[in-house]
C-alpha positions as CSV (number, residue, x, y, z in Angstrom):
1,X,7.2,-6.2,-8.0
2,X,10.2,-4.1,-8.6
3,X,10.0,-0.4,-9.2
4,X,10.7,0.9,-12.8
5,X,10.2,5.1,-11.7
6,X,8.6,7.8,-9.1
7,X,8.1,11.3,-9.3
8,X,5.3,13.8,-7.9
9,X,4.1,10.8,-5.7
10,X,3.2,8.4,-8.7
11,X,4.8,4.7,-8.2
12,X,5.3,2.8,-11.0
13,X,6.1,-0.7,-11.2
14,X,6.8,-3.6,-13.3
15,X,6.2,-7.2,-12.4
16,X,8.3,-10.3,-14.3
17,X,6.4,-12.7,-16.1
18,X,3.5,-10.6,-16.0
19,X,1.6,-11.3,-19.7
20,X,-1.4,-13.6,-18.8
21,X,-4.0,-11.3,-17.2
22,X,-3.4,-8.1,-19.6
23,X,-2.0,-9.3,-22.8
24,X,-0.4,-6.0,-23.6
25,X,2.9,-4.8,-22.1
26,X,1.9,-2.5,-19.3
27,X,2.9,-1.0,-15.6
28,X,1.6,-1.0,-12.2
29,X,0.5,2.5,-11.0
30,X,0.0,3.5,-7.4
31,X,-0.7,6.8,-6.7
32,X,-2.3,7.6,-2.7
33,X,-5.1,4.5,-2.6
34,X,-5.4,4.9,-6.6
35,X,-4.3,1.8,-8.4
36,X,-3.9,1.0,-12.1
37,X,-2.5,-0.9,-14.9
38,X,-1.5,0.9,-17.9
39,X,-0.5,-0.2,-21.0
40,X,2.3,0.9,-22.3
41,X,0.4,3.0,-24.9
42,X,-1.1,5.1,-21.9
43,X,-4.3,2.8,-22.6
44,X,-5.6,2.0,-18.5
45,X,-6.3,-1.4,-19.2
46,X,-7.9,-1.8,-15.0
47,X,-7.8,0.7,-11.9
48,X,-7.9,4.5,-12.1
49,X,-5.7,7.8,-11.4
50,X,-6.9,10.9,-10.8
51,X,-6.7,13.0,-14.3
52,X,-3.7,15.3,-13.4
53,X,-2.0,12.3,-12.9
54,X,-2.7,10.9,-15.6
55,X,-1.8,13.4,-17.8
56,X,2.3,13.3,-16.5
57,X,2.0,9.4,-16.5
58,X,1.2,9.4,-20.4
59,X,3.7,12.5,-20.8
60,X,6.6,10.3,-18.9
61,X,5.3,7.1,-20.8
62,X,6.0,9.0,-24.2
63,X,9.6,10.5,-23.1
64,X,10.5,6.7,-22.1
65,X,8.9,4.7,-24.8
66,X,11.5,2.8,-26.0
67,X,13.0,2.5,-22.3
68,X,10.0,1.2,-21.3
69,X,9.3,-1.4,-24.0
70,X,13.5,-2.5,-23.3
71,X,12.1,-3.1,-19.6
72,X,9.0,-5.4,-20.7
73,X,11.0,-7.2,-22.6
74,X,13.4,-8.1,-19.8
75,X,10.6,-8.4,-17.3
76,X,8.6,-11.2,-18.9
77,X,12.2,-12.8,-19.5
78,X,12.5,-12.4,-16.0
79,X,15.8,-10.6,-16.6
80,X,16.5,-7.7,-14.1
81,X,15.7,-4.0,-15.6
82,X,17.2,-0.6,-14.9
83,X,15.4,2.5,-13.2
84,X,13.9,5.1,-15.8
85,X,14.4,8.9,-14.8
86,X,11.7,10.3,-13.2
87,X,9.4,13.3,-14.9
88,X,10.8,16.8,-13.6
């Protein structure tokens, strides 16, 4: 699963070909031993975060919007997608 951004110890990911389980483009969140998928929309769709963490994933999810929705469309292409800038 390549790796779409990580800041403040947050992991996010973005698998190819990954619309069955979810129907909804979303990310893969690792944060410690907290896991979640988020849709793009900041909606957590499965898993949790811990709620400061939260908060600057759905701040960096509304910076990058329109990266992020480039991204998914490459991923479930299967195309190769750039990094997005970390929050600072």
């Amino acid at each position: 699963m390549p790796e779409l951004s990580r800041f403040y110890g947050i992991v996010i990911k973005m698998m190819f070909n990954d619309n069955d389980r979810h129907h909804k483009p979303h990310i893969h969140v690792y944060y410690g031993e907290n896991e979640a998928s988020v849709a793009l929309d900041g909606t957590v769709l499965e898993g949790k975060l811990p709620q400061r963490q939260y908060r600057m994933l759905s701040g960096w999810l509304a910076i990058h919007e329109e990266e992020l929705y480039e991204a998914w469309n490459k991923a479930v292409r299967e195309i190769p997608f750039d990094k997005i800038k970390p929050l600072e």
